[in-house]
PDB file of the backbone (N, CA, C, O) and the ligand in Angstrom, with CONECT records:
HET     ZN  A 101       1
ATOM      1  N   UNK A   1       0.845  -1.200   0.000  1.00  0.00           N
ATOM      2  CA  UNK A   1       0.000   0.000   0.000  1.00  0.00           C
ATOM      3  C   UNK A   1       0.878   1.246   0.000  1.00  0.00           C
ATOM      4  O   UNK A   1       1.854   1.622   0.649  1.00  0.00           O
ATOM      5  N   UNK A   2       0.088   1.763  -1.052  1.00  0.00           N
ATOM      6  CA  UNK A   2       1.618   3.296  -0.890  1.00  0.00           C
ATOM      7  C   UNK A   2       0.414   4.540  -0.311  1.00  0.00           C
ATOM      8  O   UNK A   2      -0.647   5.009  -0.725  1.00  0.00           O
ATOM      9  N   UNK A   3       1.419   4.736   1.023  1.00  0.00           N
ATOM     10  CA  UNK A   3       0.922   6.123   1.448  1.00  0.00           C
ATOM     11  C   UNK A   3       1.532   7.395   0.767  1.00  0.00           C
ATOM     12  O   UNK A   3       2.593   7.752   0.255  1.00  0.00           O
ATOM     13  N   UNK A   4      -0.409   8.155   1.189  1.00  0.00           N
ATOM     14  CA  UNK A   4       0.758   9.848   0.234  1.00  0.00           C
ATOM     15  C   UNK A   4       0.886  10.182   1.396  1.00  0.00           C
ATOM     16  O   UNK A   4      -0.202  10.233   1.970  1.00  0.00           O
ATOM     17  N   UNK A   5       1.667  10.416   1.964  1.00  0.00           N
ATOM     18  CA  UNK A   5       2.172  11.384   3.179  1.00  0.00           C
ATOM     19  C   UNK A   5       2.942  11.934   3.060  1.00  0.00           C
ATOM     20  O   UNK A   5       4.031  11.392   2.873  1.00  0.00           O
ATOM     21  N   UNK A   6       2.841  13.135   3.092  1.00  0.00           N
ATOM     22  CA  UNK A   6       3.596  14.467   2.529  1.00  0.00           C
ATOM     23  C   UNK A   6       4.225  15.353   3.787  1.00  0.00           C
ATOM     24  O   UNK A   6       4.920  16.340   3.545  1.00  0.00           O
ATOM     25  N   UNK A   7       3.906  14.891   5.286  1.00  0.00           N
ATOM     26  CA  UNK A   7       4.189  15.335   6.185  1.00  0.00           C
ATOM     27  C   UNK A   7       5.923  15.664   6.334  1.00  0.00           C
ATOM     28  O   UNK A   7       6.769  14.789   6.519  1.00  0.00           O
ATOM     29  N   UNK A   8       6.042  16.300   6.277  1.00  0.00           N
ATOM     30  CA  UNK A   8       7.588  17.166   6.233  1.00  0.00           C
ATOM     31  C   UNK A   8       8.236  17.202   4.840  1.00  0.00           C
ATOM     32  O   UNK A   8       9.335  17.729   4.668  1.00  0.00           O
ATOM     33  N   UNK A   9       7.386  16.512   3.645  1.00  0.00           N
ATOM     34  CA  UNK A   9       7.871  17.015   2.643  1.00  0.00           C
ATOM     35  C   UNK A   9       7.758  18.232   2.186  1.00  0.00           C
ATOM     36  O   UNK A   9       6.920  19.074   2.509  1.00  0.00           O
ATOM     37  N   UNK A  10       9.399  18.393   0.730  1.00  0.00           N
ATOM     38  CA  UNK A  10       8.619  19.897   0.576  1.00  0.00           C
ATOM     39  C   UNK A  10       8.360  19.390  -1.135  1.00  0.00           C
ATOM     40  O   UNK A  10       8.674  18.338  -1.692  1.00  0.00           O
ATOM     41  N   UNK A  11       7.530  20.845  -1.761  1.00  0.00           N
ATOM     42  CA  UNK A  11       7.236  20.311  -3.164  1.00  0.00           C
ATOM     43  C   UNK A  11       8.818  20.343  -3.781  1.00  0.00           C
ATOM     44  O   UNK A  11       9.858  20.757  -3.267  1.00  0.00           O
ATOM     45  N   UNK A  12       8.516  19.649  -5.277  1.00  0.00           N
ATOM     46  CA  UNK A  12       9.792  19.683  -5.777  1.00  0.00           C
ATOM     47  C   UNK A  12       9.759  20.443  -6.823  1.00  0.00           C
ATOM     48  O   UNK A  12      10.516  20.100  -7.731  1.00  0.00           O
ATOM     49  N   UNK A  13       8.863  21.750  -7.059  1.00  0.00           N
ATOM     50  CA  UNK A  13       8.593  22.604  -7.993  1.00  0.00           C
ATOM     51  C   UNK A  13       7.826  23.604  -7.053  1.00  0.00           C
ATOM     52  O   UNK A  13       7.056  23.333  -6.132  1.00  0.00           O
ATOM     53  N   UNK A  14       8.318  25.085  -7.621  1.00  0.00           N
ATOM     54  CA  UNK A  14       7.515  25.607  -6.925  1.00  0.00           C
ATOM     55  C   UNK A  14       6.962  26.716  -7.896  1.00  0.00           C
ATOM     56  O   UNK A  14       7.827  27.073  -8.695  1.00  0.00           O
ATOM     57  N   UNK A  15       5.939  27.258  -8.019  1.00  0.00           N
ATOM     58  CA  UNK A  15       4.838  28.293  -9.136  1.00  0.00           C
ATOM     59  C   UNK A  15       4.832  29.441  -8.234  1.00  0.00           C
ATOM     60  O   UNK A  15       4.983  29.489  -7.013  1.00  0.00           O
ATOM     61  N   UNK A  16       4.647  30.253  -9.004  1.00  0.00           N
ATOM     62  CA  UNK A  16       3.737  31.450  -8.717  1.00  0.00           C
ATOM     63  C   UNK A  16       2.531  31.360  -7.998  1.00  0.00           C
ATOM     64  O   UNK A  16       1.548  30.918  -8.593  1.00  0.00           O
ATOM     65  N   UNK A  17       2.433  31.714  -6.788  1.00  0.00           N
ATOM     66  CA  UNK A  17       1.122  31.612  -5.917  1.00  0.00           C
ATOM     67  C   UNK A  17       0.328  32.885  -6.064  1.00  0.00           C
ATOM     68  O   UNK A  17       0.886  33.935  -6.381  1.00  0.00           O
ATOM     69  N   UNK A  18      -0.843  32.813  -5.860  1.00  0.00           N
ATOM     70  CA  UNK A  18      -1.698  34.111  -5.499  1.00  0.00           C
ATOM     71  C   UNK A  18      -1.811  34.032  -4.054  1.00  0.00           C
ATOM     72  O   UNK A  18      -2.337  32.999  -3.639  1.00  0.00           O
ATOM     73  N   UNK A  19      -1.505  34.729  -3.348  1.00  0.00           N
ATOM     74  CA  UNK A  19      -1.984  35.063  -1.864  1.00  0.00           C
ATOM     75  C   UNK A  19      -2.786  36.454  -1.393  1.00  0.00           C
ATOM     76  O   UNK A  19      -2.690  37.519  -2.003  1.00  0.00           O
ATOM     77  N   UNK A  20      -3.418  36.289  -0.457  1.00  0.00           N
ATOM     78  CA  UNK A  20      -4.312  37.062   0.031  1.00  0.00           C
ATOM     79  C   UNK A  20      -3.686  37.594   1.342  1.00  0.00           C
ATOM     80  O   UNK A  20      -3.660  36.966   2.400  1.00  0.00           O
ATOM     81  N   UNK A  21      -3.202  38.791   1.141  1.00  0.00           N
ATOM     82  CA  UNK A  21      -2.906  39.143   2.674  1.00  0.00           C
ATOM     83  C   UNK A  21      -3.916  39.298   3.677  1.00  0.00           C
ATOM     84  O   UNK A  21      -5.080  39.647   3.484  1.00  0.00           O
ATOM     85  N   UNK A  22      -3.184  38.909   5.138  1.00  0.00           N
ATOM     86  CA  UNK A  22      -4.551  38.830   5.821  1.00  0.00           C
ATOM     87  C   UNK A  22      -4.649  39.781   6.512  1.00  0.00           C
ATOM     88  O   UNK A  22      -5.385  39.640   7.488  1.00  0.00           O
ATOM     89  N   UNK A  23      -4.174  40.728   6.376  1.00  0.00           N
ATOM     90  CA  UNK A  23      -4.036  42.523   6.920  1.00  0.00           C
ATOM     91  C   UNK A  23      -5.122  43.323   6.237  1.00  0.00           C
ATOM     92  O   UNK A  23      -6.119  43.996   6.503  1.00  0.00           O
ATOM     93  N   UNK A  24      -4.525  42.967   5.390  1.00  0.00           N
ATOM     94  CA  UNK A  24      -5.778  44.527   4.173  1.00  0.00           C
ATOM     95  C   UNK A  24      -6.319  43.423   2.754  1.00  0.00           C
ATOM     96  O   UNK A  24      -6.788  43.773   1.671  1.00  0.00           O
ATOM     97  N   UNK A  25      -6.126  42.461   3.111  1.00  0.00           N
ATOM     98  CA  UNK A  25      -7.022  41.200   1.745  1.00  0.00           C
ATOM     99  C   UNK A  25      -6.539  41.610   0.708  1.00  0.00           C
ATOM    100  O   UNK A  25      -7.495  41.549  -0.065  1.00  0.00           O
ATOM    101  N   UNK A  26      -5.381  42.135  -0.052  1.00  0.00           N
ATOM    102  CA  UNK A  26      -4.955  42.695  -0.868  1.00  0.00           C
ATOM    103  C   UNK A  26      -4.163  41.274  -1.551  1.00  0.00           C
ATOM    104  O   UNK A  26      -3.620  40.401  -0.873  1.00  0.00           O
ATOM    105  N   UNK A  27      -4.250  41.296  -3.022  1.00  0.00           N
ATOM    106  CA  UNK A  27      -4.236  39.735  -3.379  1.00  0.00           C
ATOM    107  C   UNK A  27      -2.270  40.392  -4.015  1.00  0.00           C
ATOM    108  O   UNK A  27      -1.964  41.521  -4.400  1.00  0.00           O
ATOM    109  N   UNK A  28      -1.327  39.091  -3.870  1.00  0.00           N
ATOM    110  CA  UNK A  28      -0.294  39.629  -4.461  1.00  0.00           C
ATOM    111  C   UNK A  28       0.350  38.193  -4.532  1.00  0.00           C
ATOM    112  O   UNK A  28       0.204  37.228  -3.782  1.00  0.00           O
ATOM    113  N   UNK A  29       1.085  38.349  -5.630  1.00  0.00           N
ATOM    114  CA  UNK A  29       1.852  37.130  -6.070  1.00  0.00           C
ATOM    115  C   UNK A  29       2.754  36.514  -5.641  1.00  0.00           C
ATOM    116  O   UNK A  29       3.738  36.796  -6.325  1.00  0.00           O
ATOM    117  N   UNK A  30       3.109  35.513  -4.555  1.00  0.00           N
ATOM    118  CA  UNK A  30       4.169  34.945  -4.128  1.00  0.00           C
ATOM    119  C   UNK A  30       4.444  33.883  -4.913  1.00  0.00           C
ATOM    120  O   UNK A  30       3.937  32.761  -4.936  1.00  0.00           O
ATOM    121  N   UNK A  31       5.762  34.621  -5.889  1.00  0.00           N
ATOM    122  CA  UNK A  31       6.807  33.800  -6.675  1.00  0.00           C
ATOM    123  C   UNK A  31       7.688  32.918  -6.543  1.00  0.00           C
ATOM    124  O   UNK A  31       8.767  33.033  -5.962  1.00  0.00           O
ATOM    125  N   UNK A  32       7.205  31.886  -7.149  1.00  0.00           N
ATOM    126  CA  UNK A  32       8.267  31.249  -7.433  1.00  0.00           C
ATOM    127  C   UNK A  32       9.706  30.793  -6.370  1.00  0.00           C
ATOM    128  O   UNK A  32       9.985  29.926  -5.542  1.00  0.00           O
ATOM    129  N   UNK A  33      10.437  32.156  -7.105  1.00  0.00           N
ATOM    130  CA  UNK A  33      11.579  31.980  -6.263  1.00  0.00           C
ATOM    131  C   UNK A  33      11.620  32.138  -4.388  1.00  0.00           C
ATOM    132  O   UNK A  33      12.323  31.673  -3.491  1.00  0.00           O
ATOM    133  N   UNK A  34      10.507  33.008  -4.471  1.00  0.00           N
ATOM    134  CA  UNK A  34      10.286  33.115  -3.105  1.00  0.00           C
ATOM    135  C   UNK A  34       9.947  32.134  -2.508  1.00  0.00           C
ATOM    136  O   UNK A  34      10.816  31.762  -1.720  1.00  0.00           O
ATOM    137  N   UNK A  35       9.103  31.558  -2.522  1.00  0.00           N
ATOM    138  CA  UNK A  35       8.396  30.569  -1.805  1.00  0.00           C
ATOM    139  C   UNK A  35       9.516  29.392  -1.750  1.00  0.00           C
ATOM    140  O   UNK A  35       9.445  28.818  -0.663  1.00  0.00           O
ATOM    141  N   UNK A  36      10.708  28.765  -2.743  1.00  0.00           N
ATOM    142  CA  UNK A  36      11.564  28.422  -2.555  1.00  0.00           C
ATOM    143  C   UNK A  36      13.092  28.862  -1.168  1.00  0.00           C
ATOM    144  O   UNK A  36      13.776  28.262  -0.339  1.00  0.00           O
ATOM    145  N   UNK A  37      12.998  29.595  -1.452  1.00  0.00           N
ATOM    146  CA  UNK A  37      13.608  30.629  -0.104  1.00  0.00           C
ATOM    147  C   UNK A  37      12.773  30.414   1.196  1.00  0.00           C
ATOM    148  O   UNK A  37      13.188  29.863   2.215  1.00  0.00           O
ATOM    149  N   UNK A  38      11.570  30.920   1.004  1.00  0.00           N
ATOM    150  CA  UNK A  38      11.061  30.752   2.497  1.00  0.00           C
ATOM    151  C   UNK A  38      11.150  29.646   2.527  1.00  0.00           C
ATOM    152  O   UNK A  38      12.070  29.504   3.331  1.00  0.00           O
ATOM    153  N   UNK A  39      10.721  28.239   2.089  1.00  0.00           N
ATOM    154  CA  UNK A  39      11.167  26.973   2.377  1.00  0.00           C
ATOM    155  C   UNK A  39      12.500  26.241   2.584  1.00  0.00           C
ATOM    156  O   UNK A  39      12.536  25.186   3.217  1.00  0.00           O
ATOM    157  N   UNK A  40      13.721  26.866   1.988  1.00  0.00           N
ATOM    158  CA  UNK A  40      14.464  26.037   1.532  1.00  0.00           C
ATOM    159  C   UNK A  40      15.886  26.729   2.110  1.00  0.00           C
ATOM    160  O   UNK A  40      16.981  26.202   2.308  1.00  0.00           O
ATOM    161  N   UNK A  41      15.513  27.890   2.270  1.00  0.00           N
ATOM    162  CA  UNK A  41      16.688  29.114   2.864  1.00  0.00           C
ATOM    163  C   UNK A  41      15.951  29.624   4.276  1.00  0.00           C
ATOM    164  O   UNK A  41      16.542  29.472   5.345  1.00  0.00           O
ATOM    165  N   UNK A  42      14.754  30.177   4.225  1.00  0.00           N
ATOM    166  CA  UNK A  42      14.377  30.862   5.708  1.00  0.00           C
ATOM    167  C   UNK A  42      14.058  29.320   6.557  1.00  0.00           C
ATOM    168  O   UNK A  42      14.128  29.407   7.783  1.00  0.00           O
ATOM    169  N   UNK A  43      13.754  28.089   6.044  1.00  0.00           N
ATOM    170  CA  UNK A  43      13.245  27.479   7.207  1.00  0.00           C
ATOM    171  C   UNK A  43      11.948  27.393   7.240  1.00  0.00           C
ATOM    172  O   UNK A  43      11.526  26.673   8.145  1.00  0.00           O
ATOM    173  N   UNK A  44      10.605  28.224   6.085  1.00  0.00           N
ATOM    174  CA  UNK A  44       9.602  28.830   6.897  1.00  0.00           C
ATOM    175  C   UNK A  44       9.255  27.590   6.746  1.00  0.00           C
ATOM    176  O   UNK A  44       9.781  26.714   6.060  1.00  0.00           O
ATOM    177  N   UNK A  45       7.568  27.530   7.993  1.00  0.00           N
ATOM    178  CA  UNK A  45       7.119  26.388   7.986  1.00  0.00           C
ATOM    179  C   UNK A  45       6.302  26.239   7.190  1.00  0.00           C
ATOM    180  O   UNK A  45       5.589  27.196   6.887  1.00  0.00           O
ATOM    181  N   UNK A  46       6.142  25.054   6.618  1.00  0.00           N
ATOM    182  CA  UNK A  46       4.994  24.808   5.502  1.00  0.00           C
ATOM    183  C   UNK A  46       3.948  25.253   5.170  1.00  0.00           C
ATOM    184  O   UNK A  46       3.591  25.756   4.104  1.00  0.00           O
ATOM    185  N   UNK A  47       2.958  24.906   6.938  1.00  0.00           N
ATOM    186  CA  UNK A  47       1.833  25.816   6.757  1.00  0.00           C
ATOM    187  C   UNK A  47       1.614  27.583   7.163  1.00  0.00           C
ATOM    188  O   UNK A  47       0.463  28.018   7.208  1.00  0.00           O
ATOM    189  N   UNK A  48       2.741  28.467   7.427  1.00  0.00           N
ATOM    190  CA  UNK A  48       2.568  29.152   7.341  1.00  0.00           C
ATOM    191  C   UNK A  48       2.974  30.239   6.121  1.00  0.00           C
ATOM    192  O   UNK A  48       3.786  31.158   6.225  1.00  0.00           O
ATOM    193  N   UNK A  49       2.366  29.960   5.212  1.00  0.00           N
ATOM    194  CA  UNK A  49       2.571  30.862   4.159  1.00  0.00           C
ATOM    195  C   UNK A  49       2.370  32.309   4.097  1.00  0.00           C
ATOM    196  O   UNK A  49       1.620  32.932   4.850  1.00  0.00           O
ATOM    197  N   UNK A  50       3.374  33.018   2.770  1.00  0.00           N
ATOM    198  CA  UNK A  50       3.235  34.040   2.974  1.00  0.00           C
ATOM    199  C   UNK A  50       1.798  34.870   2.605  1.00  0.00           C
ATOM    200  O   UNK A  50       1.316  35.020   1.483  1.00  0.00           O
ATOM    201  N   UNK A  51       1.158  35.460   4.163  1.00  0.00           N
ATOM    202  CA  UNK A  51       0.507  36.083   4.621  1.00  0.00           C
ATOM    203  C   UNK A  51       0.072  37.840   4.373  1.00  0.00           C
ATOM    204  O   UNK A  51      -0.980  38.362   4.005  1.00  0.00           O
ATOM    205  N   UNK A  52       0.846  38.174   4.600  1.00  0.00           N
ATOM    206  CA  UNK A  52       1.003  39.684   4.650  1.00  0.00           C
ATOM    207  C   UNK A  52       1.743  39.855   3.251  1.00  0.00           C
ATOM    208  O   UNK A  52       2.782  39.369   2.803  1.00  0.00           O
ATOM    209  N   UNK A  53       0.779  40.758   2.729  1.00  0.00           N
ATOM    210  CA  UNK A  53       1.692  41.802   1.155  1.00  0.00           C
ATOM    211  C   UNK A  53       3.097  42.037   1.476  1.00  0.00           C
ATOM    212  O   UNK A  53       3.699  41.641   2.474  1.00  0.00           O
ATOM    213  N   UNK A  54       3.571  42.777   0.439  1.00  0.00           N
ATOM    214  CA  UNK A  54       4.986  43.617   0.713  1.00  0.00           C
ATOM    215  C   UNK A  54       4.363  44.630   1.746  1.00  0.00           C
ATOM    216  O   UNK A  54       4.243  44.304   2.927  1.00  0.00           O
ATOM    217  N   UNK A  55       4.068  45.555   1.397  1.00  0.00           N
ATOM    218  CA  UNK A  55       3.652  46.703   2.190  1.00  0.00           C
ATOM    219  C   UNK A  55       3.388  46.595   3.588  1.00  0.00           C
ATOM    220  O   UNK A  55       3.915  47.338   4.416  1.00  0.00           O
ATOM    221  N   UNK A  56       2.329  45.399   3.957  1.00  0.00           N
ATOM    222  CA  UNK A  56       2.007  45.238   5.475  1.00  0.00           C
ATOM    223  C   UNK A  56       3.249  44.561   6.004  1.00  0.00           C
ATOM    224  O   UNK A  56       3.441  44.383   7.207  1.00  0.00           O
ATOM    225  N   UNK A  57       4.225  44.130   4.889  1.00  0.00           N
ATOM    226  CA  UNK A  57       5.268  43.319   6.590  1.00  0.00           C
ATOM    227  C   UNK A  57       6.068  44.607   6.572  1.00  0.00           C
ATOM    228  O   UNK A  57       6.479  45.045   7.646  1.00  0.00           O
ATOM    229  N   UNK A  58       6.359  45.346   5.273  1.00  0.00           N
ATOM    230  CA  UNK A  58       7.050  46.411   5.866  1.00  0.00           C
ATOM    231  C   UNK A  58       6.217  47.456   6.824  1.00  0.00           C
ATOM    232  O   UNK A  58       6.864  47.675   7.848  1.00  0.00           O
ATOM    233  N   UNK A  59       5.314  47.968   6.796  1.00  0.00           N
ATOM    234  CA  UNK A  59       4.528  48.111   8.077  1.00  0.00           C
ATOM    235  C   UNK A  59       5.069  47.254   9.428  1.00  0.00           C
ATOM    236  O   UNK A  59       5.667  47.846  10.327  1.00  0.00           O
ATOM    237  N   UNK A  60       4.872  46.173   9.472  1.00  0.00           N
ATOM    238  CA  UNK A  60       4.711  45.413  10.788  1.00  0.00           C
ATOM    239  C   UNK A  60       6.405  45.881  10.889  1.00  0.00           C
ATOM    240  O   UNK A  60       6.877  46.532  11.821  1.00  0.00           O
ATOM    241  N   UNK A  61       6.972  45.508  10.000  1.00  0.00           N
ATOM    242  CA  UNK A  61       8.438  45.888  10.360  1.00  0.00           C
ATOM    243  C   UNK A  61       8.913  46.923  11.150  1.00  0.00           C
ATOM    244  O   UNK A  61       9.882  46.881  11.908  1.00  0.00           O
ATOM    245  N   UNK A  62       7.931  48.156  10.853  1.00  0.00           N
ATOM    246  CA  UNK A  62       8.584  49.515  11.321  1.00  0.00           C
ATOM    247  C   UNK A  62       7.481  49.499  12.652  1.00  0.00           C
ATOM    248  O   UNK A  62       7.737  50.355  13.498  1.00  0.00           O
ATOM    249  N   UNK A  63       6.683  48.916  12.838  1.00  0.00           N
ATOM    250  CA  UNK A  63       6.365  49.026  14.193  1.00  0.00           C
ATOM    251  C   UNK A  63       6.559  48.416  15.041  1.00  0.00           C
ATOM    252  O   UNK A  63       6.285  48.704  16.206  1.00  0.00           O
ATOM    253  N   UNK A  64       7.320  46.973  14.465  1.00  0.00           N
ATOM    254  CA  UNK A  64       8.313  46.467  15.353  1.00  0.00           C
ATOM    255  C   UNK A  64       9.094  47.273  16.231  1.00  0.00           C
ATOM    256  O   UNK A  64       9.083  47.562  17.427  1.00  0.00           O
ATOM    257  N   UNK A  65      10.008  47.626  14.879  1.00  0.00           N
ATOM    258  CA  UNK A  65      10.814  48.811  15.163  1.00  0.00           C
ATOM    259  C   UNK A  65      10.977  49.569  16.101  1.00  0.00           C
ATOM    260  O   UNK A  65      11.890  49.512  16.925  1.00  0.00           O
ATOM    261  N   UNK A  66       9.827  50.586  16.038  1.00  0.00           N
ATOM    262  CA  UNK A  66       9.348  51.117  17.014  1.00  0.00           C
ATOM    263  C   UNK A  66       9.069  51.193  17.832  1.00  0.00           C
ATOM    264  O   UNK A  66       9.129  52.240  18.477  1.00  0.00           O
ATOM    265  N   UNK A  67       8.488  49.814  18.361  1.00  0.00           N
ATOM    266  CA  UNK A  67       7.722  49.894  19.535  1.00  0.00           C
ATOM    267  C   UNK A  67       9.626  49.004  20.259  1.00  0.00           C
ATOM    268  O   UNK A  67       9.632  48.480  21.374  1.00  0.00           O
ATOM    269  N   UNK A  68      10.219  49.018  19.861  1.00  0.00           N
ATOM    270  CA  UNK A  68      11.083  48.496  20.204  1.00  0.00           C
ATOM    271  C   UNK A  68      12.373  49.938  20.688  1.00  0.00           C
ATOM    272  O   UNK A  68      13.151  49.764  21.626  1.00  0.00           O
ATOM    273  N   UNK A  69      12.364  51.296  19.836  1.00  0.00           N
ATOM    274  CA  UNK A  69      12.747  52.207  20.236  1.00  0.00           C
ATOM    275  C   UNK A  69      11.820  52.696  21.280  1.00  0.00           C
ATOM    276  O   UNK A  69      12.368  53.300  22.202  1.00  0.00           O
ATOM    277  N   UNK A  70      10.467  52.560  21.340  1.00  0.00           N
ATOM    278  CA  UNK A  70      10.141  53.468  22.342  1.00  0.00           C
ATOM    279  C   UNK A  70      10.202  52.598  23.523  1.00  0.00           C
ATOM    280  O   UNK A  70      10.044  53.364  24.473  1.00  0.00           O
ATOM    281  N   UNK A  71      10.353  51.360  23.981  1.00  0.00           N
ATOM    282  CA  UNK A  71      10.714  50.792  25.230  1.00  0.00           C
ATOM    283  C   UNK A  71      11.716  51.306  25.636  1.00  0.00           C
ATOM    284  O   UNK A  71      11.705  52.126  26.554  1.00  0.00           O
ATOM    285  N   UNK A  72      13.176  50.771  24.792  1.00  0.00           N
ATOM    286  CA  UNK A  72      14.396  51.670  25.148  1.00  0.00           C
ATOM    287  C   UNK A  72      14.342  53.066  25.955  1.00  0.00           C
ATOM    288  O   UNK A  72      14.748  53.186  27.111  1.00  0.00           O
ATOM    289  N   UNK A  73      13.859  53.960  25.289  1.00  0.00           N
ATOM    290  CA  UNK A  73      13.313  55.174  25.433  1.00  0.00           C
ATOM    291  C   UNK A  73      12.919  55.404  26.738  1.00  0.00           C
ATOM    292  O   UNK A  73      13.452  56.142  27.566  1.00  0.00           O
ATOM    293  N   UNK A  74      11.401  54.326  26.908  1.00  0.00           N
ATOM    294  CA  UNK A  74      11.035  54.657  28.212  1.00  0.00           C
ATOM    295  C   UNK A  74      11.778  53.831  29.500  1.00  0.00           C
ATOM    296  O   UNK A  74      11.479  54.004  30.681  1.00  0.00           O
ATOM    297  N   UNK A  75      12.854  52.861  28.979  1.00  0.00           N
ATOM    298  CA  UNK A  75      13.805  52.225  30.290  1.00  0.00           C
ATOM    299  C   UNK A  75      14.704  53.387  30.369  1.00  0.00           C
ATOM    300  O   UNK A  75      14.959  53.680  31.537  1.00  0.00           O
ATOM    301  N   UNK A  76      15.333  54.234  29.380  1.00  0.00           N
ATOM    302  CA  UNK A  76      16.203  55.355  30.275  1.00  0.00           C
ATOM    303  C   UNK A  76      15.693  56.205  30.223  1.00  0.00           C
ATOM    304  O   UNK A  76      16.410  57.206  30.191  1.00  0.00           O
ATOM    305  N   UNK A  77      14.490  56.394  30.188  1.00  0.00           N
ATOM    306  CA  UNK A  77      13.762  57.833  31.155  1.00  0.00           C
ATOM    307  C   UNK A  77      13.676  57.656  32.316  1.00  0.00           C
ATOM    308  O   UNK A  77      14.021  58.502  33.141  1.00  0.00           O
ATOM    309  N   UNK A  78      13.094  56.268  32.670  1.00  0.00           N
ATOM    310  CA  UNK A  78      12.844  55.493  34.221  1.00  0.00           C
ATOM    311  C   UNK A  78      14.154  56.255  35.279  1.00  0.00           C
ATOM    312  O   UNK A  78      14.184  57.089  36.185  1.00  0.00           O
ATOM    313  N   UNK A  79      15.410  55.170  34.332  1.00  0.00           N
ATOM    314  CA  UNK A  79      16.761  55.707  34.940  1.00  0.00           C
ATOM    315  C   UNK A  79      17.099  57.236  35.262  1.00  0.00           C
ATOM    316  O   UNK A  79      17.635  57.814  36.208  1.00  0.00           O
ATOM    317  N   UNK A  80      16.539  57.627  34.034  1.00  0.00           N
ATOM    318  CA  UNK A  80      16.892  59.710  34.446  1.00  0.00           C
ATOM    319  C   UNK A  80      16.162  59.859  35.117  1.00  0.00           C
ATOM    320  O   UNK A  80      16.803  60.199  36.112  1.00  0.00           O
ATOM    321  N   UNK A  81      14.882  59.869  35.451  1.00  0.00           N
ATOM    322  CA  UNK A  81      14.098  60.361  36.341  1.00  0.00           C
ATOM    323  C   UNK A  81      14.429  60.347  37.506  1.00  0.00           C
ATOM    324  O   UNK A  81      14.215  61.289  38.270  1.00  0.00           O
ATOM    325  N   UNK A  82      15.194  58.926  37.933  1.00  0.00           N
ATOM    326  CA  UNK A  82      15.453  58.640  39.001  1.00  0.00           C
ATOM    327  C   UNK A  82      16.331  59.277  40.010  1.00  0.00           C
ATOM    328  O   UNK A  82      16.457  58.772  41.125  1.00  0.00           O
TER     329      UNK A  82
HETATM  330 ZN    ZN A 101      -1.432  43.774   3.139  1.00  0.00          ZN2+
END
């Protein structure tokens, strides 16, 4: 009996996807080469595909960012205040 079990496989071709970001539903093409990369170079996990447009991860990026300068920020104000 041949099982399909595909569990930790990856494909051995990869296309042009349509994805739907799940930020703003904005439909955008994850290529090819990409989706090879996130699999094969980033590690990503199978089922989490790419999600977010260009635009929203660079968004999420800079409020990473941010919210990452303004902690800093408010740990040495703490200290000056003091
Ligand atoms: Zn988006």
């Amino acid at each position: 009996m041949k099982h399909n079990n595909t569990y930790g496989a990856l494909p051995h071709f990869y296309i042009d996807k349509l994805v739907v970001c799940r930020n703003c539903g904005k439909e955008e093409v994850w290529p090819a080469e990409r989706q090879k990369w996130w699999y094969e170079v980033a590690k990503g996990n199978i089922d989490s595909e790419a999600v977010l447009c260009r635009s929203c991860r660079h968004i999420e990026k800079e409020r990473k960012d941010e919210a990452r300068r303004v902690h800093q920020e408010g740990v040495t104000g703490k200290r000056m205040r003091k």
